[in-house]
DOBA-226155 format. One line per 4 residues: number of its first residue (from 1); their letters; for each residue x, y, z of N, C-alpha, C, CB. Coordinates in nm, 3 decimals. Glycine has a CB too. Layout:
N
NUM> a> X Y Z X Y Z X Y Z X Y Z; ...
# end
This chain:
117
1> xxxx> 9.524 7.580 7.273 9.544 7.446 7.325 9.408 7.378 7.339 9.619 7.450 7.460; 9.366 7.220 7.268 9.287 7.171 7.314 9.212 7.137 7.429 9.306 7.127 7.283; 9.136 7.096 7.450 9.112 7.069 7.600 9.083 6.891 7.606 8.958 7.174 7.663; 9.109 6.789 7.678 9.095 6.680 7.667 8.960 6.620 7.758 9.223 6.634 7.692
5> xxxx> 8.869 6.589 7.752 8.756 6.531 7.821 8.763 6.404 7.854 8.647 6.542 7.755; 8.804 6.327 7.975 8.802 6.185 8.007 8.641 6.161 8.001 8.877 6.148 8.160; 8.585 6.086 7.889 8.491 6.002 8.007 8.475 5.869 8.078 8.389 5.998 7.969; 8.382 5.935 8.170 8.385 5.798 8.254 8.283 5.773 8.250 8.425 5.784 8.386
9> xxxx> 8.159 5.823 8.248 8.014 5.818 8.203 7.990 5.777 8.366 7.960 5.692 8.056; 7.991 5.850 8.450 7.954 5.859 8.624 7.842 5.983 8.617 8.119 5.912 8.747; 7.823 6.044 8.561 7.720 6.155 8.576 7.658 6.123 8.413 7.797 6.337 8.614; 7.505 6.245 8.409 7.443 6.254 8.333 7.428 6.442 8.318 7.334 6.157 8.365
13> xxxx> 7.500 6.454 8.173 7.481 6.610 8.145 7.392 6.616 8.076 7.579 6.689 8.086; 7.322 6.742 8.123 7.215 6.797 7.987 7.282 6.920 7.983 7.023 6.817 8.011; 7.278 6.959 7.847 7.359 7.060 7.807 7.239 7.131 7.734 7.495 7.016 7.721; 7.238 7.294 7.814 7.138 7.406 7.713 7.185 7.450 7.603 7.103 7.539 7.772
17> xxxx> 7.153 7.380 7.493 7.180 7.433 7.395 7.190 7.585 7.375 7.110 7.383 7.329; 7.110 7.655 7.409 7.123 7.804 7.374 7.180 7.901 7.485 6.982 7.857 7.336; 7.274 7.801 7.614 7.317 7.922 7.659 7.496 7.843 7.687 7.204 7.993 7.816; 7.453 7.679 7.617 7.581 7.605 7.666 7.638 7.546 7.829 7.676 7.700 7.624
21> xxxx> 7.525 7.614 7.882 7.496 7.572 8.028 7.475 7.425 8.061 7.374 7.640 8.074; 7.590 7.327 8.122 7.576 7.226 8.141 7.520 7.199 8.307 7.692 7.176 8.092; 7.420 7.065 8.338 7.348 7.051 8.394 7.412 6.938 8.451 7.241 7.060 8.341; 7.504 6.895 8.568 7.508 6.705 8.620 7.410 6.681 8.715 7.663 6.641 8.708
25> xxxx> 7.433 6.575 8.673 7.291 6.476 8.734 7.390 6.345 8.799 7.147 6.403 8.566; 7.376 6.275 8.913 7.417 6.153 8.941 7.356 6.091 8.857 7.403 6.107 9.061; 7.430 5.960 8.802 7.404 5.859 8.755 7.298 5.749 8.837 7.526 5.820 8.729; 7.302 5.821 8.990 7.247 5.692 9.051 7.081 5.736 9.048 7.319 5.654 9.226
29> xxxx> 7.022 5.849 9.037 6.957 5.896 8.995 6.825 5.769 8.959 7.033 5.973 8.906; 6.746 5.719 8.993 6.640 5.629 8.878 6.533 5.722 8.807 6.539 5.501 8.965; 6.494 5.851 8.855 6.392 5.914 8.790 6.443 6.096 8.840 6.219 5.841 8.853; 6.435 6.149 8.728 6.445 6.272 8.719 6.322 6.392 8.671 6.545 6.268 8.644
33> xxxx> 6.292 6.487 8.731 6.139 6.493 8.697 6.210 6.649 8.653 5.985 6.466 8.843; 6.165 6.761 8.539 6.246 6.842 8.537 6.100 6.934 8.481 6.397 6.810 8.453; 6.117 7.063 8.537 6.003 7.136 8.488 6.048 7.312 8.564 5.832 7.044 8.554; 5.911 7.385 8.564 5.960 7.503 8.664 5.864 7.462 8.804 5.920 7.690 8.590
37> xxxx> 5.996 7.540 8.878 5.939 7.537 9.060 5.840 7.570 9.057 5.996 7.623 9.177; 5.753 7.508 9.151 5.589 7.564 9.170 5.566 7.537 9.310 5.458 7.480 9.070; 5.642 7.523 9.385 5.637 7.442 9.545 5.561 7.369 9.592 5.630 7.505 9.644; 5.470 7.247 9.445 5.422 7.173 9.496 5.465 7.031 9.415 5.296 7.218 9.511
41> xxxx> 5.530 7.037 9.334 5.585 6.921 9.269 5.751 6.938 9.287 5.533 6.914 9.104; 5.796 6.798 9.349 5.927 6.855 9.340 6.031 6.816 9.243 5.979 6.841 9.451; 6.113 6.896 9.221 6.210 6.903 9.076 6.325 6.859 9.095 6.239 7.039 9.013; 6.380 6.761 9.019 6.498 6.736 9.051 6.558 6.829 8.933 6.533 6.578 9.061
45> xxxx> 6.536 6.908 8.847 6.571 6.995 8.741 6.538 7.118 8.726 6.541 6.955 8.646; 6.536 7.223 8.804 6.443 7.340 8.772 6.491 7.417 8.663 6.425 7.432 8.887; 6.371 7.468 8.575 6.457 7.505 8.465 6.400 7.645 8.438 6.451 7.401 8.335; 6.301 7.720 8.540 6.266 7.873 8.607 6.355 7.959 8.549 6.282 7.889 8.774
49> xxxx> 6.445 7.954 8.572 6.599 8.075 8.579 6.652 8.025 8.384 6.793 7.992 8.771; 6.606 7.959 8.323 6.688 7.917 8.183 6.609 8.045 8.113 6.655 7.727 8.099; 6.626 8.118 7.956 6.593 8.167 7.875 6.472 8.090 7.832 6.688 8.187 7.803; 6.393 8.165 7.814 6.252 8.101 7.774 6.153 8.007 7.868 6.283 8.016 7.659
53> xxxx> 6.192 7.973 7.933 6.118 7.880 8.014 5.925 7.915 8.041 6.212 7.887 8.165; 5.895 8.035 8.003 5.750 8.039 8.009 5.706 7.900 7.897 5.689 8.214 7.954; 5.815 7.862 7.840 5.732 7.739 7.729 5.770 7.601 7.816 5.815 7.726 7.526; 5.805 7.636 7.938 5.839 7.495 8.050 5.711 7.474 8.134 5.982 7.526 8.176
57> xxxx> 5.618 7.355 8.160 5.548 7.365 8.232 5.570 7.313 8.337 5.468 7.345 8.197; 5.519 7.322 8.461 5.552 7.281 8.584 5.602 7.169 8.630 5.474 7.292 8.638; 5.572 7.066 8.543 5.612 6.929 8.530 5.623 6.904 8.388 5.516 6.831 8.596; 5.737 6.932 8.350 5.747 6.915 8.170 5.765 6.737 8.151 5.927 7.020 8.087
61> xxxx> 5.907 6.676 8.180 5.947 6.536 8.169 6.002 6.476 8.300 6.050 6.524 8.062; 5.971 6.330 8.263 6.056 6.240 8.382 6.125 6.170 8.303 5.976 6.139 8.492; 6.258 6.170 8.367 6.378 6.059 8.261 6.364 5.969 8.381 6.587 6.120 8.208; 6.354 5.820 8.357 6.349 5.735 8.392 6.500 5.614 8.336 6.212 5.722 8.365
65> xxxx> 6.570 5.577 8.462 6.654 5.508 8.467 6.645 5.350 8.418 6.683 5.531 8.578; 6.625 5.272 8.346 6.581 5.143 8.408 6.722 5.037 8.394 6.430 5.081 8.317; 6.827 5.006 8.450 6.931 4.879 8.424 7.040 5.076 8.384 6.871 4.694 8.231; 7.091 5.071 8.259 7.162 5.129 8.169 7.105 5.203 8.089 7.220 5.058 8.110
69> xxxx> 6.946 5.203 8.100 6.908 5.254 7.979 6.773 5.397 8.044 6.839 5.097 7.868; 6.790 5.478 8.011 6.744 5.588 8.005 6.587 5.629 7.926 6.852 5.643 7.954; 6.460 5.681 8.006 6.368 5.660 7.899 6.322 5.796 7.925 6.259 5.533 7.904; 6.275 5.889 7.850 6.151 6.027 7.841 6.038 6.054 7.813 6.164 6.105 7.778
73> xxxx> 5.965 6.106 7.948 5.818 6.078 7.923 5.743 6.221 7.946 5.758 5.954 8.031; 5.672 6.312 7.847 5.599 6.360 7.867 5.486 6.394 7.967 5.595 6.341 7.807; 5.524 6.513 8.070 5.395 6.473 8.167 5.264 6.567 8.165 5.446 6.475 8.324; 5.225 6.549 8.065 5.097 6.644 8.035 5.142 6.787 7.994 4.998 6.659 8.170
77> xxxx> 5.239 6.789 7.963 5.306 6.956 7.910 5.240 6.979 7.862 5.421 7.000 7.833; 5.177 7.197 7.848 5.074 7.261 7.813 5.149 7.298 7.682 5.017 7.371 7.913; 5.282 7.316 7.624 5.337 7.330 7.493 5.436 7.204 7.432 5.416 7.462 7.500; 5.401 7.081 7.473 5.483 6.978 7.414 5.606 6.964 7.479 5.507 6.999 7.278
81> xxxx> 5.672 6.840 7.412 5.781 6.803 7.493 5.831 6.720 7.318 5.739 6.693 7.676; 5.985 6.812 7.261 6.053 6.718 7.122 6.156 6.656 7.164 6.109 6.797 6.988; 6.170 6.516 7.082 6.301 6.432 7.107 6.355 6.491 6.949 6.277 6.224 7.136; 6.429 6.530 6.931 6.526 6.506 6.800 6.394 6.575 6.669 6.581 6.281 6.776
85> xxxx> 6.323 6.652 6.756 6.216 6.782 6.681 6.121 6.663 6.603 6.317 6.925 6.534; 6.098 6.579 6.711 5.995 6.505 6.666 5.876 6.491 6.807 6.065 6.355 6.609; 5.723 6.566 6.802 5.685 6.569 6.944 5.640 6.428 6.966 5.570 6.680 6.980; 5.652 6.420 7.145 5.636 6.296 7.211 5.462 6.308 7.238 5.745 6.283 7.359
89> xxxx> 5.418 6.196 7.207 5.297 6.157 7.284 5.298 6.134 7.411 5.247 6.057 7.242; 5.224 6.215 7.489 5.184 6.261 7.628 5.155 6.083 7.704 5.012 6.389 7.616; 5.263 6.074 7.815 5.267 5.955 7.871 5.307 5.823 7.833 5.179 5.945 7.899; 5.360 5.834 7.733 5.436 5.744 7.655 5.563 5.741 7.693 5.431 5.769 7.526
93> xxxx> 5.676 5.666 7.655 5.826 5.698 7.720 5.903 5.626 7.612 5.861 5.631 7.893; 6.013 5.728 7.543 6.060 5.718 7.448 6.259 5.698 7.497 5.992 5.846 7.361; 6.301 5.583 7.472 6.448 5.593 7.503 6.560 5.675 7.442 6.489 5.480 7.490; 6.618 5.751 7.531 6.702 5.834 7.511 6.863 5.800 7.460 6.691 5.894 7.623
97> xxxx> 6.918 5.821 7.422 7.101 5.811 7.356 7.154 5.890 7.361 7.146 5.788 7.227; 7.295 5.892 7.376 7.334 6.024 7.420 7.317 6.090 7.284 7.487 6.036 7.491; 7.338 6.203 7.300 7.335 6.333 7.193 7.186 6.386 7.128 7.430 6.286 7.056; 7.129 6.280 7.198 6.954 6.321 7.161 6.885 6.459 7.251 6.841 6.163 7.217
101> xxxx> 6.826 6.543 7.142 6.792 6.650 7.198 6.661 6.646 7.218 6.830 6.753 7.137; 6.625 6.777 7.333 6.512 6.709 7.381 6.497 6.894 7.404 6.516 6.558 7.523; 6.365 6.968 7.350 6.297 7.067 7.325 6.194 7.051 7.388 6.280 7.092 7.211; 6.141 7.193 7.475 6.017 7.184 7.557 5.940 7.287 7.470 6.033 7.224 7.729
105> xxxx> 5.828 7.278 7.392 5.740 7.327 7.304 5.817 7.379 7.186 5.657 7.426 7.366; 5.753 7.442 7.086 5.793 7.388 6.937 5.891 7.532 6.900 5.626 7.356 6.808; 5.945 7.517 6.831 6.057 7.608 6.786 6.217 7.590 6.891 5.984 7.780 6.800; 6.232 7.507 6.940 6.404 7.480 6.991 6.397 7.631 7.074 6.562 7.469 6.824
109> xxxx> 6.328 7.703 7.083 6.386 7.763 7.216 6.391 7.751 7.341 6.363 7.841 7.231; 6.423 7.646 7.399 6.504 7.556 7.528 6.460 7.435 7.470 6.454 7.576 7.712; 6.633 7.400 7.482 6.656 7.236 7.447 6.769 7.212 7.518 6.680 7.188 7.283; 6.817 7.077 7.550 6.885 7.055 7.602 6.935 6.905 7.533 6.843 7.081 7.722
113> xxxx> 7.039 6.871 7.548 7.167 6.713 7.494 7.152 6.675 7.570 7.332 6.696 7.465; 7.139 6.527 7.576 7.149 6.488 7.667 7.250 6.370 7.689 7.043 6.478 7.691; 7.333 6.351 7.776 7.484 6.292 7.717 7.518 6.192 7.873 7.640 6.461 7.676; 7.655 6.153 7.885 7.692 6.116 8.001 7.817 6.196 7.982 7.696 5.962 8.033
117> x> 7.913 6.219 8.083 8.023 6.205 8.164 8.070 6.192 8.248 8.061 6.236 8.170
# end
């Protein structure tokens, strides 16, 4: 039997690609900062406990809300930060759509979709 998905686009999923582990986020959310715990920056994403994460730096990205529209910004990551396996220039902020993937240093081992429902 299928399964049917309403959306309503009230939350924001990031989905781990490599373990299928989905992530909600409020929509009301304006900035999301996602990296591993270090107890001095705080995370609205910790991503410590995911497969691979030694390629996560303490402050990897901030998704930034602005109106409807969603932006990703590199925050000095020590192994990069890919949109769609293309790397982002450090402090720049690149707008996001849903289904755009987003890789923390090079080879897709941790990535995540990034979608609404």
């Amino acid at each position: 039997m299928q399964t049917t998905r309403f959306v309503t686009q009230n939350a924001i999923e990031l989905r781990h690609t490599q373990t299928c582990t989905s992530i909600e986020l409020s929509r009301n959310l304006l900035v999301i900062h996602m990296g591993k715990l270090n107890g001095r920056i705080p995370l609205d994403v910790d991503l410590s406990n995911f497969p691979n994460s030694d390629m996560v730096s303490r402050l990897q990205v901030r998704i930034q809300k602005e109106g409807n529209i969603y932006f990703i910004e590199d925050m000095r990551s020590a192994k990069g930060t890919y949109l769609n396996q293309k790397r982002l220039a450090t402090g720049q902020r690149y707008r996001l759509y849903a289904g755009d993937k987003m890789s923390f240093g090079e080879g897709d081992l941790i990535s995540f979709v990034f979608g609404f429902f």
